[in-house]
C-alpha positions as CSV (number, residue, x, y, z in Angstrom):
1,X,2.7,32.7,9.7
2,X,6.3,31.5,8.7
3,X,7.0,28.2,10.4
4,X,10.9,28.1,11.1
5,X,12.5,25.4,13.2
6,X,15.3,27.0,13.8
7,X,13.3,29.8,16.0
8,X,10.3,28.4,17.2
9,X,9.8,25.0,19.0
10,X,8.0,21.9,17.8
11,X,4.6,22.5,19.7
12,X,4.9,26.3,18.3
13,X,5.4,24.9,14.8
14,X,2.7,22.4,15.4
15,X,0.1,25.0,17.4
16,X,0.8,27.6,14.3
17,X,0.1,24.6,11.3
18,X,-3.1,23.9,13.2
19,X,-4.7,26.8,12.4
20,X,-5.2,26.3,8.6
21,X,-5.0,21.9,9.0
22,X,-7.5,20.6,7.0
23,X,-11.0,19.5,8.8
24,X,-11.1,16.1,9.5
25,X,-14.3,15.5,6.8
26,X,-12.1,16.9,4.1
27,X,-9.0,15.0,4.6
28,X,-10.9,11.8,4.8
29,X,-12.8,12.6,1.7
30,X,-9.6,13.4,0.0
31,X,-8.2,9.9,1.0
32,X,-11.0,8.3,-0.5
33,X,-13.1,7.9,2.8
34,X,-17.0,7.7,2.5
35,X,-18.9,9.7,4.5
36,X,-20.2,7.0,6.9
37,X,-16.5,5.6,7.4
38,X,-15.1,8.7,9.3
39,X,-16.2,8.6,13.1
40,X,-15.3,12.1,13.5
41,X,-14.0,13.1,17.3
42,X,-14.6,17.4,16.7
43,X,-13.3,18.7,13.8
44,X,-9.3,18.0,13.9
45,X,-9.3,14.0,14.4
46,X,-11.4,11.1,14.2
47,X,-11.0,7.3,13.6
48,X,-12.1,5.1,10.8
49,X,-14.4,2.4,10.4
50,X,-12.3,-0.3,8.9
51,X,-14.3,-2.8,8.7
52,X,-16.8,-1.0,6.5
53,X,-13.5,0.4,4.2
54,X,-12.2,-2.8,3.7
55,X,-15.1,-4.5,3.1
56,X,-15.8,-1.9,0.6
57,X,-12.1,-1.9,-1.2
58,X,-11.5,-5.8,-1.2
59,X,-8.7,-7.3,0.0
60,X,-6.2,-7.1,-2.8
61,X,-3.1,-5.2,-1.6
62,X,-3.0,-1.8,-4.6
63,X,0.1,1.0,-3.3
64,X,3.3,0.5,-2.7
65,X,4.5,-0.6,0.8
66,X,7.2,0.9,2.6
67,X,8.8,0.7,6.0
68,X,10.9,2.6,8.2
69,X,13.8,1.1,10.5
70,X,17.0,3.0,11.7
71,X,20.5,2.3,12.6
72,X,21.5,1.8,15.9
73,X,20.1,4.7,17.9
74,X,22.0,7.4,20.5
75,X,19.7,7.8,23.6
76,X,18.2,10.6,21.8
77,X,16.9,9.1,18.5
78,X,17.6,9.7,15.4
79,X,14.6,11.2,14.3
80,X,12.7,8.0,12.8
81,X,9.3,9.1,13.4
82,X,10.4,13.0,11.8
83,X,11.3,10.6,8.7
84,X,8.7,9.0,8.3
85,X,6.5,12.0,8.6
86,X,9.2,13.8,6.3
87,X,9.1,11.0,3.2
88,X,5.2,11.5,3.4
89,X,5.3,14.6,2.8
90,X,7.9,14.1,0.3
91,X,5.8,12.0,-1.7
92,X,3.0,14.2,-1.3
93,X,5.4,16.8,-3.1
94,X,5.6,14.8,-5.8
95,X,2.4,14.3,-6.5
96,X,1.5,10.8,-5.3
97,X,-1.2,9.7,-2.9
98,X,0.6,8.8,0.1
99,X,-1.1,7.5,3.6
100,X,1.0,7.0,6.8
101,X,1.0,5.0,9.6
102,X,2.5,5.1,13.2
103,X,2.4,4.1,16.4
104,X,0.2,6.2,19.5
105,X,3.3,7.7,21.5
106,X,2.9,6.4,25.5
107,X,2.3,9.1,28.7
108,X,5.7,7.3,29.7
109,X,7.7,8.6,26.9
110,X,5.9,11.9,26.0
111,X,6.4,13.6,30.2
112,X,9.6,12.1,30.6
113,X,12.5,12.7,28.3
114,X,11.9,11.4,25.0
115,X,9.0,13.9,24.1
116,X,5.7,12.6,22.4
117,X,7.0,10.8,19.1
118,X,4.8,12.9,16.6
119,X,8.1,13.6,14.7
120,X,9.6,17.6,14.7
121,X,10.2,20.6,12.8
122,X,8.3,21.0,9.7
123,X,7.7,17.0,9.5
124,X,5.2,16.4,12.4
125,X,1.6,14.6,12.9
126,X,-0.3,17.0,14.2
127,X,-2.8,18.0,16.2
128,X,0.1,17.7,18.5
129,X,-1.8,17.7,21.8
130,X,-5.3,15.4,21.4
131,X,-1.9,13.3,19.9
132,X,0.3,13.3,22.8
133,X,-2.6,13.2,25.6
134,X,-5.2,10.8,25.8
135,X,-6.5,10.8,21.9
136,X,-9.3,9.0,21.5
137,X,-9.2,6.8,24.6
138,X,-7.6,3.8,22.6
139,X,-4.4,3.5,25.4
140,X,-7.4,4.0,28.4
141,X,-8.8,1.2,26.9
142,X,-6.0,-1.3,26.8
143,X,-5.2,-0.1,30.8
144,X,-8.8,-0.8,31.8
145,X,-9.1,-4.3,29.6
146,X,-5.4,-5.1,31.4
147,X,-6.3,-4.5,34.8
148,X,-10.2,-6.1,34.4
149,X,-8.2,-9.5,33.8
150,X,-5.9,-8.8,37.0
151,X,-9.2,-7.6,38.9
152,X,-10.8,-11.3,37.6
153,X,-7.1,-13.2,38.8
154,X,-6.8,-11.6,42.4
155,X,-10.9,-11.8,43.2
156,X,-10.7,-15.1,42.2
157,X,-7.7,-16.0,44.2
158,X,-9.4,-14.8,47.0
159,X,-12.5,-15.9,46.8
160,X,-10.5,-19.7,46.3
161,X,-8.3,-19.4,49.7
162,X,-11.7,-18.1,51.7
163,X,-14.6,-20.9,49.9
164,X,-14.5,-24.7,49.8
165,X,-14.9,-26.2,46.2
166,X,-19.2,-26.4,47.0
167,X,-19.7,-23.2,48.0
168,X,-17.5,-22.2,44.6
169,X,-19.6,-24.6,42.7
170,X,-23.0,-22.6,43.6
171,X,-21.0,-19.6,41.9
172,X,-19.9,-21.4,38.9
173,X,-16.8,-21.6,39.6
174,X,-14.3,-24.8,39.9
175,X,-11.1,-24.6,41.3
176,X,-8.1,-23.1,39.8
177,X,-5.6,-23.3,42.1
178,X,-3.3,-20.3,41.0
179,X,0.4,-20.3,41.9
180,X,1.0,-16.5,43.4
181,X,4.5,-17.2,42.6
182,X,3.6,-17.5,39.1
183,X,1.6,-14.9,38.3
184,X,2.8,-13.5,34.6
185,X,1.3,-10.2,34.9
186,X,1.1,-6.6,36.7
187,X,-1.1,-3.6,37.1
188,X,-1.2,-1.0,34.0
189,X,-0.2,2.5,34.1
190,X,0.8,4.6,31.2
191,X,3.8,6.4,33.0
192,X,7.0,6.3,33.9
193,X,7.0,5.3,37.3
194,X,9.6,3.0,38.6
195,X,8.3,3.5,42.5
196,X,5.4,0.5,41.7
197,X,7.1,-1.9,39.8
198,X,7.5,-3.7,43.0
199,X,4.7,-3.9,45.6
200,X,2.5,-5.9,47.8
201,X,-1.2,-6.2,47.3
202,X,-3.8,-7.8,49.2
203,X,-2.7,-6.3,53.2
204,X,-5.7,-6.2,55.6
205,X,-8.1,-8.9,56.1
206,X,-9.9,-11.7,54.4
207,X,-12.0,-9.6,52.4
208,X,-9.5,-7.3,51.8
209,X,-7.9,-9.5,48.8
210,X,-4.9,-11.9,48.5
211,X,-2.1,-10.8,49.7
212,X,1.1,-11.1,47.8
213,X,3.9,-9.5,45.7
214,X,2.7,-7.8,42.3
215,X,3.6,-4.6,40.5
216,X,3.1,-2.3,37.7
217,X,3.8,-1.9,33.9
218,X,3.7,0.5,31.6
219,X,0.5,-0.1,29.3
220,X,2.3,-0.4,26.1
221,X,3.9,-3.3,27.4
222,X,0.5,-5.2,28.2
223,X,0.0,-8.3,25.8
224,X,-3.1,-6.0,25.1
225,X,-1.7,-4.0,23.1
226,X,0.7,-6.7,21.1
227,X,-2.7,-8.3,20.5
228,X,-4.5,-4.6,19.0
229,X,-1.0,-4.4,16.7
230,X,-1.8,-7.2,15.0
231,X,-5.6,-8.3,15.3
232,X,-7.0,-8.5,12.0
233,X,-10.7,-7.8,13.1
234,X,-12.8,-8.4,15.9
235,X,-13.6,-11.8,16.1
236,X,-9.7,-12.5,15.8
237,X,-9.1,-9.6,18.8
238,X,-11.9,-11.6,20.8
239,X,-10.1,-14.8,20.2
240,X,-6.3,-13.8,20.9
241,X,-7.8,-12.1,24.5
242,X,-9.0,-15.6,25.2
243,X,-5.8,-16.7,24.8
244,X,-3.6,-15.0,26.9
245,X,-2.0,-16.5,30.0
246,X,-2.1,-14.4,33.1
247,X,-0.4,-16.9,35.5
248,X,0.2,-21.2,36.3
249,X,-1.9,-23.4,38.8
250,X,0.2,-24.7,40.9
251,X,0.5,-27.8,39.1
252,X,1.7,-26.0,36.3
253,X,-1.3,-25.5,34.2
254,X,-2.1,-22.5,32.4
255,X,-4.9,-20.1,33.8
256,X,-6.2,-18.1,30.8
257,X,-8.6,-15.2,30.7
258,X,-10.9,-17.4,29.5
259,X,-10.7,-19.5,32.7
260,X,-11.6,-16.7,34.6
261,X,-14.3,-15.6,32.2
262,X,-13.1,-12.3,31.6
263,X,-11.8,-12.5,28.0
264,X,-15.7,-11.1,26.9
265,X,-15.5,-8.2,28.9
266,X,-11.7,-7.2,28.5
267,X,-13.1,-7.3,24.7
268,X,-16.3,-4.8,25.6
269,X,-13.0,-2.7,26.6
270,X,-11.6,-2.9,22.9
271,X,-14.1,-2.5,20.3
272,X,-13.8,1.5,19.6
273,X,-9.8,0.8,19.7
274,X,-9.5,-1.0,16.7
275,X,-10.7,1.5,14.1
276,X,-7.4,3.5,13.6
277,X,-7.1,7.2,14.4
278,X,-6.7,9.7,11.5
279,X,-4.2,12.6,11.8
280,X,-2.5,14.8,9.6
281,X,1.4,15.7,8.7
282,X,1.8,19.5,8.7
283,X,1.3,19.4,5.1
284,X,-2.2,17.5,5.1
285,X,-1.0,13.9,4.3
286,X,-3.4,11.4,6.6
287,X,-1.4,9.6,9.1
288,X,-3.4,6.8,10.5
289,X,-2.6,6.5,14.5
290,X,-3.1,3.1,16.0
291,X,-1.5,0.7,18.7
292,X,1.8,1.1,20.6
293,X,3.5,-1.9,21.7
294,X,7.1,-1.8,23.4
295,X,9.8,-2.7,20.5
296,X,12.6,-3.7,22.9
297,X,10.0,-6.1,24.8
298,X,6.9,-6.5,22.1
299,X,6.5,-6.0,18.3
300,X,6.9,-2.5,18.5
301,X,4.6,-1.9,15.7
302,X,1.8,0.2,14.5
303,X,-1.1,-2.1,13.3
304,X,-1.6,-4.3,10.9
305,X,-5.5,-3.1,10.3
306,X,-4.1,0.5,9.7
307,X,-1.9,-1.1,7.3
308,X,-4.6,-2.8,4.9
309,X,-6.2,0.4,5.3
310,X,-3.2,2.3,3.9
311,X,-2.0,0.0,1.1
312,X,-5.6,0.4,-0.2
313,X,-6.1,3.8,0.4
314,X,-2.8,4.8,-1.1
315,X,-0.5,5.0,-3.7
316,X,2.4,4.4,-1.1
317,X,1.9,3.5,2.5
318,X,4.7,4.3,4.6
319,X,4.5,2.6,8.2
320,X,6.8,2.5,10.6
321,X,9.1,-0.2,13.1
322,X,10.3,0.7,16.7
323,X,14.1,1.4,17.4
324,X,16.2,0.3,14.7
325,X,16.7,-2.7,12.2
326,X,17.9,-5.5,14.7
327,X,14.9,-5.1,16.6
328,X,11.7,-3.4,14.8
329,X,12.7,-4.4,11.3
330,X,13.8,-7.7,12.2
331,X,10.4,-8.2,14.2
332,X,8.3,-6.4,11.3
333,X,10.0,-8.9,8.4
334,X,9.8,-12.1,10.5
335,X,6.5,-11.4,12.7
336,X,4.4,-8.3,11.2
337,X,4.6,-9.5,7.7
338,X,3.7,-12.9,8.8
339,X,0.6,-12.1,10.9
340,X,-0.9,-9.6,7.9
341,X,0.3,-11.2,4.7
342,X,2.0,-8.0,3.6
343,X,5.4,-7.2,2.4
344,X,7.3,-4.4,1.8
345,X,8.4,-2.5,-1.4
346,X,11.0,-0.5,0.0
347,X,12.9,0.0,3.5
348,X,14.1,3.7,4.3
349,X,17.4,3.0,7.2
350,X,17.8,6.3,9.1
351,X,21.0,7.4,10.2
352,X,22.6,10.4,11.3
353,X,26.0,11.7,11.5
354,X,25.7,12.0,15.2
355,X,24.6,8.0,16.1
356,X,27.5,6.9,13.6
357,X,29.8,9.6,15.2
358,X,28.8,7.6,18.7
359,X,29.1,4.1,16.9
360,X,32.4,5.3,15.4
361,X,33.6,6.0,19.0
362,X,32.7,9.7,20.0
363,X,32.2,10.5,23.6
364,X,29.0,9.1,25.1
365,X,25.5,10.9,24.0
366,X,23.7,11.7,27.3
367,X,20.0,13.0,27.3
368,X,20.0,17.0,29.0
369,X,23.5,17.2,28.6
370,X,25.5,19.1,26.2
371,X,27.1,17.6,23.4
372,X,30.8,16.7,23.3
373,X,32.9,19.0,20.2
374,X,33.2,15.8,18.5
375,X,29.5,16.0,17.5
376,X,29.4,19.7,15.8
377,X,32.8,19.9,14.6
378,X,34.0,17.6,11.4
379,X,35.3,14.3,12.1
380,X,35.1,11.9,9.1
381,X,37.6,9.2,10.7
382,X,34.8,9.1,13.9
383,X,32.2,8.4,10.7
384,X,33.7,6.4,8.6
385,X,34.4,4.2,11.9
386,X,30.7,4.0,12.5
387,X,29.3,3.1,9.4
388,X,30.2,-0.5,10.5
389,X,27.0,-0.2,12.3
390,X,25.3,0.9,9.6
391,X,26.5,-1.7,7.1
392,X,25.2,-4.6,9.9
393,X,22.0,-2.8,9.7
394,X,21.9,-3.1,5.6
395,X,22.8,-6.5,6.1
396,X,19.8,-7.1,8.0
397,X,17.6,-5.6,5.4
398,X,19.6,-7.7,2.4
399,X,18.6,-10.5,4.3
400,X,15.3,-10.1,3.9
401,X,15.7,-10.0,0.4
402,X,14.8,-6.2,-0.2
403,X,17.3,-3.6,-1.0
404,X,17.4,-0.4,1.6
405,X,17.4,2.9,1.3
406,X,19.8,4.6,3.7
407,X,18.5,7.7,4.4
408,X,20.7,10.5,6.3
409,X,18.6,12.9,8.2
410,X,20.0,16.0,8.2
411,X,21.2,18.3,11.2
412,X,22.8,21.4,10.6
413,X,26.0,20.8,12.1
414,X,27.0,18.1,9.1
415,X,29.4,18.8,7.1
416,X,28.9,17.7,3.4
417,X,32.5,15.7,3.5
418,X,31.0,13.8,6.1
419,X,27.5,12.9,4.2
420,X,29.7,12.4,1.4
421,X,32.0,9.9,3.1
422,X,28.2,7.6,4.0
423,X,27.3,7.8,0.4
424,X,30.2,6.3,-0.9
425,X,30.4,3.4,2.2
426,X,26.6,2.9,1.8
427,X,26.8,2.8,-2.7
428,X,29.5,0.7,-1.8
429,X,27.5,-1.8,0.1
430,X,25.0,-1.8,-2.8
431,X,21.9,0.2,-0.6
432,X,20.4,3.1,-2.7
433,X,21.3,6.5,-1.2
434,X,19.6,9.7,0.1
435,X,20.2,12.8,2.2
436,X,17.1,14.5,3.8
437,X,16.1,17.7,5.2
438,X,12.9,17.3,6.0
439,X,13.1,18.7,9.7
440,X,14.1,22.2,8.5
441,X,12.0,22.3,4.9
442,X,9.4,19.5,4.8
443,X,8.3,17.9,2.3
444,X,10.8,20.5,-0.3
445,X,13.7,19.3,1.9
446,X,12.7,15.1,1.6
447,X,12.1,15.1,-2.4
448,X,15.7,13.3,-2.8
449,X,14.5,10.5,-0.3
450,X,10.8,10.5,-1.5
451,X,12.5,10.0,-5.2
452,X,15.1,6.8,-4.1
453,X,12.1,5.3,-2.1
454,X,10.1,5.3,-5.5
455,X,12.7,3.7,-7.7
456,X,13.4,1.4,-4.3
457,X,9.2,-0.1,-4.9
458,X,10.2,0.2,-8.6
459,X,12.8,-2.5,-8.2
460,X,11.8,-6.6,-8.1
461,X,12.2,-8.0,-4.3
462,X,13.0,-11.5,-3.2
463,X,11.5,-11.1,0.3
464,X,11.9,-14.4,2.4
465,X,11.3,-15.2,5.9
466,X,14.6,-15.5,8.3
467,X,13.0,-18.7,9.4
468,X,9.5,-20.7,8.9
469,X,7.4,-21.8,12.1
470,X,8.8,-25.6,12.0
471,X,12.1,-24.3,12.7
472,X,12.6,-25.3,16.6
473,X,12.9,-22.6,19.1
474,X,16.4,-22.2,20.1
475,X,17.0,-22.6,16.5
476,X,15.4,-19.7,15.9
477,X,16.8,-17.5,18.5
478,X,20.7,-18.6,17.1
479,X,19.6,-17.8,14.0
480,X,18.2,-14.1,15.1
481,X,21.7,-13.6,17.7
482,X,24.0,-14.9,14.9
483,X,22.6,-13.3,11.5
484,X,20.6,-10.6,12.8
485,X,22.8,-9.3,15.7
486,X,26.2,-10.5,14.6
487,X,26.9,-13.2,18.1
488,X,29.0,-15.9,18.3
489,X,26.3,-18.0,19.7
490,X,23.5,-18.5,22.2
491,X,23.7,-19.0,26.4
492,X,20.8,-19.9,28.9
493,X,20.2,-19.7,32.1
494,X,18.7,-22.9,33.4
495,X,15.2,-21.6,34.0
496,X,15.6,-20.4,30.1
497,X,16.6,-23.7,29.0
498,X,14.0,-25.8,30.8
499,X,11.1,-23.5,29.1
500,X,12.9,-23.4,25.7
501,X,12.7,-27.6,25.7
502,X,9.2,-27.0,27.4
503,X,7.8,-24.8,24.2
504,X,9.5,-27.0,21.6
505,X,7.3,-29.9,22.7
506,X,4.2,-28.4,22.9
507,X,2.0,-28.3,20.0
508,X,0.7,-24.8,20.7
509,X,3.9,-23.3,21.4
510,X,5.5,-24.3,18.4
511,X,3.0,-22.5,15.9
512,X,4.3,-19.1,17.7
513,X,6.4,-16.3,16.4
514,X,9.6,-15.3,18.5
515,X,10.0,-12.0,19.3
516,X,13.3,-11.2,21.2
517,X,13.7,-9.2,24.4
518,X,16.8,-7.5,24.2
519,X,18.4,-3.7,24.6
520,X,17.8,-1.1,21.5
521,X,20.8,0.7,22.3
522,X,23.5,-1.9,20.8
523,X,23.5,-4.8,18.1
524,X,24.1,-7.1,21.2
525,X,22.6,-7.3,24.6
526,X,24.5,-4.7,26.2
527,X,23.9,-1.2,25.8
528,X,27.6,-0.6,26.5
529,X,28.8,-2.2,23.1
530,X,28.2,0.2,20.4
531,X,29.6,0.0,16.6
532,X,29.4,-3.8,15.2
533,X,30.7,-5.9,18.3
534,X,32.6,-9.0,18.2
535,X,33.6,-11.9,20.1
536,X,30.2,-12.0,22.4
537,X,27.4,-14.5,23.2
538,X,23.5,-14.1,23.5
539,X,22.8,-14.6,27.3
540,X,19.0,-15.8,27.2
541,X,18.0,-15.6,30.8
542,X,14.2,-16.0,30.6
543,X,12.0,-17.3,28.1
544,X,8.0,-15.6,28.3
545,X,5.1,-16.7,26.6
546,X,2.3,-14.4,25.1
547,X,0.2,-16.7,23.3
548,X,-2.9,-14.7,22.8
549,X,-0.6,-12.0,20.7
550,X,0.8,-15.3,19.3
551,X,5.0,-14.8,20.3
552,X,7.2,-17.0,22.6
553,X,9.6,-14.0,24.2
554,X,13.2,-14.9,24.5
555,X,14.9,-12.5,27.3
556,X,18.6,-11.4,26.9
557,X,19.6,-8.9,29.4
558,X,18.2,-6.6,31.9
559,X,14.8,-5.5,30.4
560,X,12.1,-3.6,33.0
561,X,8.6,-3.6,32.0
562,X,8.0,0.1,33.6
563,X,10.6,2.0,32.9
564,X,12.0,4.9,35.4
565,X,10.9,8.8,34.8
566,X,14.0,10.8,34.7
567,X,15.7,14.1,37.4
568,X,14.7,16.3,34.4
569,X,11.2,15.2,33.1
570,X,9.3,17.4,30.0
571,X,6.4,17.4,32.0
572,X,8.1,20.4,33.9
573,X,7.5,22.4,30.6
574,X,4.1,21.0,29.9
575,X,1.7,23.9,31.0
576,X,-1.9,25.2,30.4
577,X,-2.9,29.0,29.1
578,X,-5.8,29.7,31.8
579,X,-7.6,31.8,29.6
580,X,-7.5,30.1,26.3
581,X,-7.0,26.1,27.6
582,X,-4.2,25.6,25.1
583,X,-1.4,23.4,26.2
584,X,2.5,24.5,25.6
585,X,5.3,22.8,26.4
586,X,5.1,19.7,24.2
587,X,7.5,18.5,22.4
């Protein structure tokens, strides 16, 4: 069967390429699996032992590492993931042995506007469905671990209002003392659903709990799953759980999981989550599937253990950071490569003519609405215009001392005046160049980007940390808002500023990484400001701590950790065939 984007949708596309995928054993032997390392779940997907792989391949680094960042997205995307699926199978194309790695798309995302993240067209991970619903439990894990340690807080709080300190001695237990006010974390849910980010727990009587304001968030955003992104193994997993702070006596000491002696169990939750999942691309290229955290709140990574699987497994291993280079790349360079000791070869930007069109300053880009003229029709003054967002993002990439690859994904309504107008601005800049059209031919349509990404790893790098963990706090978060985002300088609210001198004098606090809080949809703060804004300051308002996944979390703006399912939702497409089970709909 012909697969052709323009007539059929993506969960067509991807329902038709599953009938002659490659069976799980075969694509794992072809990567250079062993037998015993596949855990196969049926026939189309399965996970991999890593442990026995890497103890098997050693620990020196062999392919070719490459990341893939964008430029400031529209609300719609830009079609990161489809790229990165797309340059796999471009390299595949050409003959090299090419592994990928992403991040598991969230139930929030995938039935509420943004679709399931598995890329499009003919560059897609597939099997789309086990992909885009439940896989192999690894998200049901992190919920369950999440909500054991809130189970663990609230019994405990209750059982330390209705028991003197002897009768909690006969249970083992000493007093805690825990601040309701200062709880740091909710309930998990993996959807969209903005009706319990606020409630009250606890009504009823004394047995009935402590009652007291608490709320959801979306199970990407757990600490959980920061801490599966970047565990190295299990013993390092066991020892970040124990680590993370779930709320503050009321003296202001820390209450840890390990306090409430729940860090063990939360880890019984995790062990089958850390061996990665193994997909495919359309084209039979394995895509390892693993972890999912926020990028606008967490590290917005896949992880680093499917990483040191894929630099060893492959000739290239392309991997992939949330939202685009001021917040994933920026977070890979100074936090990812950190934690894992890996650095990259090459880094692909993705741009469209659309987001520079919108950066250039075209009409707003609403999700479900039409596009404005300005968007199909030629307009290189409205590109040319935008490409000032683009060159902040090549900046950010210079700065790390490796030279991007700007890499236009291609939409049929660009004009080749237009492309040509970015080639000369980005040659300009000194990036390496490359148009792709991966979404309508695959891995025939991404040879040109697969080709600039090899001589990109060809080329000698300079990579260098935007700061080193002696560098004091606010320090670090000017350096970020002026270098990486382009501000003027740094504001805090009170409450920000007492924490920020708070962290800088403790000895723990100070080993951490930063990783900013702030909106994808702009270079700055506000999601208002697109192209390269000027004259502006970085309001910090809040100032978290996640010290099992290791990061002090600066907050600038107006950040929700459960985001909102829209009017129009894709789950009112989703459906089921009642006499074959298959699910359409997804996209």
């Amino acid at each position: 069967m012909k697969l052709d984007p323009l007539t059929m949708q993506n969960w067509q596309i991807a329902e038709a390429a599953e009938a002659t995928m490659k069976p799980i054993h075969r694509l794992a032997a072809e990567m250079g699996l062993n037998e015993e390392e596949l855990i196969p779940y049926g026939r189309k997907l399965g996970k991999v032992d890593y442990q026995s792989v890497l103890s098997r391949l050693g620990d020196a680094p062999v392919g070719k590492y490459v990341d893939v960042t964008a430029i400031t997205p529209t609300p719609l995307g830009e079609g990161k993931t489809t790229t990165t699926m797309g340059l796999v199978e471009g390299l595949g194309a050409l003959g090299k042995r090419v592994v990928g790695a992403v991040r598991q798309p969230s139930s929030g995302p995938t039935f509420n506007v943004k679709g399931s993240a598995a890329g499009g067209g003919l560059a897609q991970c597939i099997p789309l469905v086990p992909l885009s619903i439940r896989l192999t439990g690894d998200i049901d894990s992190i919920t369950n671990a999440h909500n054991l340690a809130m189970v663990a807080l609230t019994s405990r709080m209750q059982h330390e209002r209705n028991y003197d300190d002897a009768r909690l001695a006969k249970s083992g237990l000493t007093r805690l003392d825990v601040d309701p006010a200062r709880v740091q974390i909710k309930w998990a849910i993996d959807f969209a659903a903005q009706a319990l980010r606020n409630i009250v727990i606890g009504r009823g009587g004394k047995q009935d709990g402590f009652e007291m304001e608490s709320g959801f968030q979306i199970t990407v955003s757990s600490e959980i799953m920061a801490i599966l992104a970047i565990a190295r193994d299990l013993a390092d997993l066991r020892a970040r759980i124990a680590k993370m702070v779930v709320a503050y006596s009321r003296s202001g000491k820390e209450v840890t999981t390990a306090d409430l002696g729940v860090d063990g169990a939360m880890t019984a939750w995790m062990v089958d989550a850390l061996n990665p999942n193994l997909l495919q691309t359309i084209e039979g290229q394995p895509i390892f599937i693993h972890a999912g955290p926020f990028a606008n709140i967490a590290i917005g990574q896949s992880s680093i253990i499917a990483d040191r699987l894929g630099v060893r497994l492959g000739e290239y291993h392309v991997t992939e950071s949330g939202f685009a280079a001021d917040i994933g790349y920026e977070k890979f360079w100074n936090l990812k490569c950190r934690f894992s000791g890996l650095t990259p070869d090459a880094v692909v930007i993705v741009a469209t003519i659309r987001a520079l069109k919108m950066h250039g300053g075209g009409p707003p880009v609403k999700p479900g609405l039409r596009l404005p003229e300005e968007y199909t029709k030629e307009n290189i003054g409205l590109v040319e215009k935008g490409c000032e967002n683009l060159l902040a993002h090549i900046g950010i990439v210079n700065r790390s001392g490796v030279r991007p690859v700007v890499c236009v994904n291609g939409f049929y309504t660009d004009t080749k005046p237009e492309v040509d107008a970015v080639r000369k601005i980005v040659e300009r800049a000194g990036a390496l160049f490359a148009v792709s059209n991966h979404w309508l031919k695959g891995g025939e349509g991404a040879r040109e980007l697969a080709e600039a990404v090899i001589a990109a790893c060809a080329e000698k790098h300079r990579f260098k940390f935007l700061y080193d963990l002696a560098t004091p706090l606010r320090q670090r978060i000017e350096l970020i808002a002026k270098e990486i985002y382009g501000a003027d300088g740094v504001t805090y609210s009170d409450e920000a500023l007492a924490k920020a001198k708070a962290f800088e004098t403790d000895p723990e606090a100070v080993k951490l990484g930063t990783c900013m809080v702030k909106s994808h949809l702009s270079l700055s703060h506000d999601p208002n400001l697109k192209g390269r804004p000027k004259g502006w300051t970085l309001p910090v308002r809040d100032i978290l701590v996640y010290k099992g996944a290791g990061f002090i979390v600066p907050v600038a703006g107006d950040i929700k950790l459960m985001p909102g399912t829209a009017s129009d939702p894709a789950f009112r497409r989703v459906d089921v065939d009642l006499k074959t089970g298959r699910v359409t709909g997804l996209f």
